[in-house]
C-alpha positions in Angstrom: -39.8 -112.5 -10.7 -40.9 -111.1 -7.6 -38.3 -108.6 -6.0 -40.2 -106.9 -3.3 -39.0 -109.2 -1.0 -35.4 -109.0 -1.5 -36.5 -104.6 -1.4 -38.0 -105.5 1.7 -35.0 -106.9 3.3 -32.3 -104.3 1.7 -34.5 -101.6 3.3 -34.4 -103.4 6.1 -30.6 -103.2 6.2 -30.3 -99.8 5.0 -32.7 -98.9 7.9 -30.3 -100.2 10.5 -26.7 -98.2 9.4 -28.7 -94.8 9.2 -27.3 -92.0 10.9 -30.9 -91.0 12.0 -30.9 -94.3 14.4 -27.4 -94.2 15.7 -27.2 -94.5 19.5 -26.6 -90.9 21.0 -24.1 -91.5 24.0 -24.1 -87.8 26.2 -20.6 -87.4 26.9 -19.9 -86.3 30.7 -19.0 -81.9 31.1 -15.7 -81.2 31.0 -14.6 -78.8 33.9 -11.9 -76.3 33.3 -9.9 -74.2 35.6 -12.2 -71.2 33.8 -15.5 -72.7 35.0 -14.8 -73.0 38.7 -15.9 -69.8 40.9 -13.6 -69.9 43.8 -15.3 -69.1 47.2 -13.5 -66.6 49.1 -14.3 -65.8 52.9 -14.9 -62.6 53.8 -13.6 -62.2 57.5 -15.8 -60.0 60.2 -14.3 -57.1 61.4 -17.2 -55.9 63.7 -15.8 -58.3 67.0 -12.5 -55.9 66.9 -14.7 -52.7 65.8 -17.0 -53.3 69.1 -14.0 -54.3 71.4 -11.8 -51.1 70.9 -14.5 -48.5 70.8 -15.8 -50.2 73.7 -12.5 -49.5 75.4 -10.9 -47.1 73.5 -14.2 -44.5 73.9 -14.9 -42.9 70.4 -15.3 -39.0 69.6 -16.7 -37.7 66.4 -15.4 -34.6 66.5 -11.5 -33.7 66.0 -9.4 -33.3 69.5 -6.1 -33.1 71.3 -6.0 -35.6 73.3 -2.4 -33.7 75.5 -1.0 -30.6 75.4 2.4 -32.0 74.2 3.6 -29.6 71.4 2.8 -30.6 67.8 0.1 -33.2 69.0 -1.9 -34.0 66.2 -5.8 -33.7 65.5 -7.8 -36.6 66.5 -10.8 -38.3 66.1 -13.0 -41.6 66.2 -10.9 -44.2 67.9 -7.3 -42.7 67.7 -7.2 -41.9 64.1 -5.2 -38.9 63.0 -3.6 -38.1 59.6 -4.3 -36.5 56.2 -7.9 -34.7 56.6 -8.7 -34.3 60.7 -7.8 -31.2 61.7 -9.5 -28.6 64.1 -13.6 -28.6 63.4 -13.5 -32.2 61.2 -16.3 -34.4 62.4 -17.0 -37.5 61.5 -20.1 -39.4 61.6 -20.2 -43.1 62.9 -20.1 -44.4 60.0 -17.1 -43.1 58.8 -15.3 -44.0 63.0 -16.1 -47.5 62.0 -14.9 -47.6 58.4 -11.6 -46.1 59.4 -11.4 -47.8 62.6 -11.6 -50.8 59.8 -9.0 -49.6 57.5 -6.8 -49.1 60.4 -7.3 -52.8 61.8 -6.8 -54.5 58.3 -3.6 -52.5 58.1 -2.3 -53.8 61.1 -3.6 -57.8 60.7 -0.6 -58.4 58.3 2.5 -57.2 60.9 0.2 -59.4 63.0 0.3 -62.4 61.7 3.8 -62.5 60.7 5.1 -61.6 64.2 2.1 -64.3 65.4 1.7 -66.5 62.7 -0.9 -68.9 64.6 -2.9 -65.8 65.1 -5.5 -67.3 62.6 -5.7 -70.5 64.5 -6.7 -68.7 67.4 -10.5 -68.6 68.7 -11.6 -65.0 68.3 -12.2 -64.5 72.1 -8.6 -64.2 72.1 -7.7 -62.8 69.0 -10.3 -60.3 70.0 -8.4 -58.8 73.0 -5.1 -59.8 71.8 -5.3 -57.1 68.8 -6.9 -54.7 70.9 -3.9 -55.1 73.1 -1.8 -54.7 70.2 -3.4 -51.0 69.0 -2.0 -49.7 72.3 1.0 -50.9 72.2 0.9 -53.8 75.0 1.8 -57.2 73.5 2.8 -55.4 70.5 6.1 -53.8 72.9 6.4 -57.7 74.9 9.1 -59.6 72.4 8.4 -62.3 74.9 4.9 -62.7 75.1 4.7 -62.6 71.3 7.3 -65.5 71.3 5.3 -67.4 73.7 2.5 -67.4 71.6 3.4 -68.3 68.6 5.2 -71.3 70.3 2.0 -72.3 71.6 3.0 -71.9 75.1 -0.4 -69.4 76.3 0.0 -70.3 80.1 3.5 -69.0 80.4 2.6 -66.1 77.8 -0.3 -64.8 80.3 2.5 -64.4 83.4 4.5 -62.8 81.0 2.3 -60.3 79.8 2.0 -59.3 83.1 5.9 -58.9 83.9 5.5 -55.2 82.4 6.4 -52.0 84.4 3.2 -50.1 82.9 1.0 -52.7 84.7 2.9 -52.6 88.0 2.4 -49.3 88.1 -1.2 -49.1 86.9 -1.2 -50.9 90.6 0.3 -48.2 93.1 -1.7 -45.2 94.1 0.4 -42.8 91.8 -0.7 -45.0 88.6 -4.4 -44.6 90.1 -3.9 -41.1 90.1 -2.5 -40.8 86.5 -5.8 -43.0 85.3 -3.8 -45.9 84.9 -6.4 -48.2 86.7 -8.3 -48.7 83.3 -4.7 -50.1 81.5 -3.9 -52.2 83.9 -7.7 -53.9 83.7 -6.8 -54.6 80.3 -3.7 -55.7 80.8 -5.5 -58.3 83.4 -8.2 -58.9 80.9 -5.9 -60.3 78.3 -3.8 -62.0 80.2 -6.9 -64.0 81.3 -8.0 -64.6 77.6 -4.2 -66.1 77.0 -4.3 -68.4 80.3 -8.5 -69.2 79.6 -7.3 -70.5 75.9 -4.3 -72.6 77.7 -6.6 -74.2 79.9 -8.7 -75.3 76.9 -5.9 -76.7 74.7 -4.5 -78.6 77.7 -8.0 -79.8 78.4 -7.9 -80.6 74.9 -4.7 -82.6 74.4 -6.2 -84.8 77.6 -9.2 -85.6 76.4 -11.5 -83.0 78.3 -14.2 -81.5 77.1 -14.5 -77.3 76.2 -17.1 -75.1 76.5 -16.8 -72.2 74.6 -19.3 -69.1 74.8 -19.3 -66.3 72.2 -17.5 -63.3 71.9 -19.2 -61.0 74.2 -19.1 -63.6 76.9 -15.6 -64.9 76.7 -15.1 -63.9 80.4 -17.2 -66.4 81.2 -15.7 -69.3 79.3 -15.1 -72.4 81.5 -14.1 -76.0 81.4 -16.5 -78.7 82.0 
């Protein structure tokens, strides 16, 4: 009897149930909390670097800036502490990385006495810190109040309701060098009512041209 054909077809079947033929289906990568690289942003410090030695004035080497008793060493843009004392100099360099360390020090009180500081555009949050360093909105309970309520028309007149700046205005002020405060004082207070022009144009419909940084005092409404 011929059995090659009944081989034939058993091989046949065999053939088919071979692991060597099974289909291969690539299952789809599995992503796990481990495999994920989060992005982090790393926020640029130069706009309030440029802004306060630009009106702060920088020296390298260690000063007094008054003859009050006890006054301490100083040097770059107001920095004093542990290490400046009589003959330290610094190069710019190290003005800019302390000037650094000093604003990221400060950002936090910031944004907890502001906390829509991040929402802000940075032509305001630009002068607004630089404001605080010396003391200016960072002493006005009101204005701080007003902008964290959003209110940055009213906040500019109060600003401005501040006995420094009224007397940066008379002739004795002038004569004490107070000119230069009170043009920052004004220069701010523009920056608040400028940004309150722009969220009411906003809210209306309007439309908002914004310039960069270094030409914020030109911004305008169109």
């Amino acid at each position: 009897m011929d059995f090659s054909g009944l081989k034939g077809l058993l091989g046949f079947g065999k053939k088919q149930i071979t692991p060597q033929e099974t289909e291969v289906v690539e299952e789809e990568a599995i992503i796990t909390p481990d495999s994920v690289v989060e992005e982090t942003t790393v926020e640029d410090y130069t706009p309030y670097i440029d802004h306060l030695i630009e009106k702060e004035g920088i020296r390298y080497e260690a000063y007094k800036p008054t003859t009050k008793e006890n006054e301490p060493w100083t040097i770059g843009v107001g920095a004093t502490g542990e290490g400046i004392a009589e003959g330290t100099v610094w190069t710019p360099e190290e003005v800019r990385t302390r000037l650094q360390t000093d604003i990221v020090e400060r950002l936090p009180e910031i944004r907890r006495q502001i906390p829509n500081f991040d929402s802000l555009p940075i032509e305001l949050k630009v002068p607004l810190l630089g404001s605080w360093f010396r003391g200016g909105v960072s002493g006005s309970p009101k204005t701080k109040e007003l902008i964290a309520e959003g209110n940055f028309t009213e906040a500019a007149k109060e600003f401005l309701r501040n006995k420094e700046y009224e007397e940066s205005k008379t002739e004795e002020g002038r004569a004490k060098g107070m000119r230069g405060i009170g043009l920052r004082m004004e220069e701010f207070s523009e920056a608040l009512r400028r940004h309150g022009e722009n969220v009411q144009s906003n809210a209306t419909g309007g439309m908002v041209m914004r310039n960069p940084y270094n030409n914020y005092n030109k911004q305008r409404i169109i």
